[in-house]
N, C-alpha and C positions, 0 to 999 in steps of 0.2 A: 861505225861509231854512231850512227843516224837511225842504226837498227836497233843498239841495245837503249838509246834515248825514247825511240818510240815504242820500243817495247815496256818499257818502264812506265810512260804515260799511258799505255793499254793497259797494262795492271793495275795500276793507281784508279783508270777510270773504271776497272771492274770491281776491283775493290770498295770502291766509291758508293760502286752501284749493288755491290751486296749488302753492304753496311747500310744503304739508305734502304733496298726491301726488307731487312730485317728489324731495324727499325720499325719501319714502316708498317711495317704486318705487326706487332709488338703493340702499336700506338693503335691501328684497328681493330685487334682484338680484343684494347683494354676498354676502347668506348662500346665497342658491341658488349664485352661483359657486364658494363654498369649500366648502359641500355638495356639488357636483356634482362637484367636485375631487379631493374626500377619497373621496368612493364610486368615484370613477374609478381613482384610487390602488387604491384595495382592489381592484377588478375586476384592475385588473392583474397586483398580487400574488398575487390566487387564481388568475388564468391562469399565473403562471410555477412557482408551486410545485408542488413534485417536480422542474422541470425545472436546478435549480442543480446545477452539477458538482463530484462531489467523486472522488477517484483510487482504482482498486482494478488489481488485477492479472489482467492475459490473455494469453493465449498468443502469442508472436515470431513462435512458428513452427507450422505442422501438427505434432503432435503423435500418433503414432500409442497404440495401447492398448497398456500395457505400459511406454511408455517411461519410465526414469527422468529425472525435471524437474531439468535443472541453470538457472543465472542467465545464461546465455546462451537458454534457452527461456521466459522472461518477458519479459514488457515493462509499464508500467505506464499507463494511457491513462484522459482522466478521463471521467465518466459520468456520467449525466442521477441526482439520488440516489434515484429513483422504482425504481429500477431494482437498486440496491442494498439485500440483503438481509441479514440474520445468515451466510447462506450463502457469500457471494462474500468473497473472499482479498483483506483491503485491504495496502497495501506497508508498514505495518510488521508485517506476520505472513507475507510473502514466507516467509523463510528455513525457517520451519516446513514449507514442500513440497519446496524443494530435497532433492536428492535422496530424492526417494519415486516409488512407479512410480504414473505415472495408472491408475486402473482402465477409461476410457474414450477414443477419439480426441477431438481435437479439435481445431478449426480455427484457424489464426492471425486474433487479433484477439477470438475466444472469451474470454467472460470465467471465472476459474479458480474453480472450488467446492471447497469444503471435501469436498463428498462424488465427490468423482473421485479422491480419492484411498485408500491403504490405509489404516487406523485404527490399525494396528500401526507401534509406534514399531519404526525398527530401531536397531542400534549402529550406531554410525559406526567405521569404522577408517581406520589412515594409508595414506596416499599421498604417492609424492615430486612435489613442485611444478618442482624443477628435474630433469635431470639429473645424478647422483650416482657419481662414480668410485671405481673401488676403493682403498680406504684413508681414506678420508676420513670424516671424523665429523659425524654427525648435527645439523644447527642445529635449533632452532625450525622457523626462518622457510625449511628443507627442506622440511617437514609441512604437510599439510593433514588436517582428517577429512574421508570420504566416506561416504554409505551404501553396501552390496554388496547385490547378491543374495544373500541367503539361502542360494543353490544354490549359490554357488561359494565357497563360502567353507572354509576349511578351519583349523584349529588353529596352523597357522605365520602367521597373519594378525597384525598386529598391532593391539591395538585403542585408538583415542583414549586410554580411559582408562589407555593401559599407557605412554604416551608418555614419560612421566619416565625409563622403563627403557631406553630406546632415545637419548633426546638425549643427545649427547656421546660417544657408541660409533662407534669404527669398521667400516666393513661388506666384508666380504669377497669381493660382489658386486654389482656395478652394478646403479644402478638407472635408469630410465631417466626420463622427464618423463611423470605419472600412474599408473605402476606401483604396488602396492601394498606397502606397506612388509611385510618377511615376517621370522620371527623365524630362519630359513634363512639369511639373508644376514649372523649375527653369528656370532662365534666363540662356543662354547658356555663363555663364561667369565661370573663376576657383574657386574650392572651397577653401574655406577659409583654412590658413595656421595655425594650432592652434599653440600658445607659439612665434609667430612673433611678436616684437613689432613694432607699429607704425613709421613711419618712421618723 
C-alpha cells in the first residue's frame, strides 16, 4: 500500500519536474528570442547609421574655375548624411551661390562647398528677362537681379536697389533677352513719382 502511495508521489514529482523544465526552457527561450531580436535590431541600426539620405546641392554640369554658378548649373541629389558636413550647400541655401564665381573646377555630380566660393558678397544689378523694344516701359516682371563682374561694370549700370527708378519708364533703346539694364537707354528726364496723382 506504501509502495503504490509513494510510487504516485514519485511520478507526480517527475511529472512536476518535467512540466516545470518545459516550461521553463519555453520561458528561456522566449526572452533570449526578444533579447536576441532586440540586439539584432540595434546591430542593424548601428550598421545603417550615417548611411540615411538627406539632399544637398552639386554640380549639373563641369564647371570650370572662375565660372559664375547660375540655377541651371545645380542640381540637387540626395546623400549618404555621413558625408554631409557644415560645409556642403544644402537646397535651401542654393540661392546664396548663384551667381558668384567658383574659386575652383568642378566636376558634374561634385558636391557644392561653401568654400569654392568668393566670400565677397557682390551687388546684384538688372537685366532684361524678356526682350524689350523701344518705347516701352519697364514692368517688374522685365527685371531680374544678377550678379556682374566686378570688371565690367561700369556707372550706367543699373542696380537692383535702384529699380523703383526705372519701372514704368520708357527706354529709348532695345534691350535684348539678358542684357543689362543701363541707365543709357532712358531719357535723361526724372523718374516717375509713384502714388502722385495727376495734376
Amino acid at each position: 500500500m506504501n509502495d503504490s502511495r509513494g510510487s504516485r508521489q514519485d511520478s507526480g514529482f517527475i511529472l512536476g519536474m518535467l512540466s516545470g523544465g518545459v516550461l521553463g526552457f519555453f520561458v528561456t527561450a522566449l526572452v533570449l528570442g526578444v533579447g536576441g531580436y532586440a540586439w539584432l535590431k540595434k546591430k542593424e541600426r548601428d550598421v545603417r547609421k550615417g548611411w540615411n539620405l538627406v539632399p544637398a546641392v552639386v554640380a549639373a554640369v563641369d564647371l570650370a574655375e572662375g565660372t559664375v554658378v547660375g540655377f541651371e548649373n545645380i542640381s540637387q541629389r540626395s546623400v549618404p548624411e555621413q558625408f554631409i558636413t557644415s560645409s556642403v550647400v544644402r537646397p535651401d541655401s542654393a540661392s546664396y551661390i548663384v551667381n558668384q564665381r567658383i574659386l575652383v573646377p568642378v566636376q558634374a555630380g561634385d558636391l557644392m562647398l561653401w568654400s569654392q566660393f568668393e566670400t565677397t558678397k557682390r551687388d546684384l544689378y538688372l537685366v532684361a528677362v524678356r526682350d524689350i523694344p523701344v518705347g516701352a516701359k519697364l514692368k517688374e516682371e522685365d527685371l531680374e537681379p544678377k550678379g556682374m563682374d566686378p570688371n565690367t561694370l561700369t556707372p550706367s549700370y543699373v542696380k537692383d536697389a535702384e529699380r523703383p527708378q526705372v519701372t514704368g519708364r520708357p527706354v529709348i533703346a532695345a534691350f535684348r533677352k539678358g542684357d543689362p539694364i543701363l541707365w543709357t537707354h532712358f531719357r535723361n528726364e526724372p523718374p516717375p513719382v509713384t502714388g502722385a496723382s495727376a495734376p
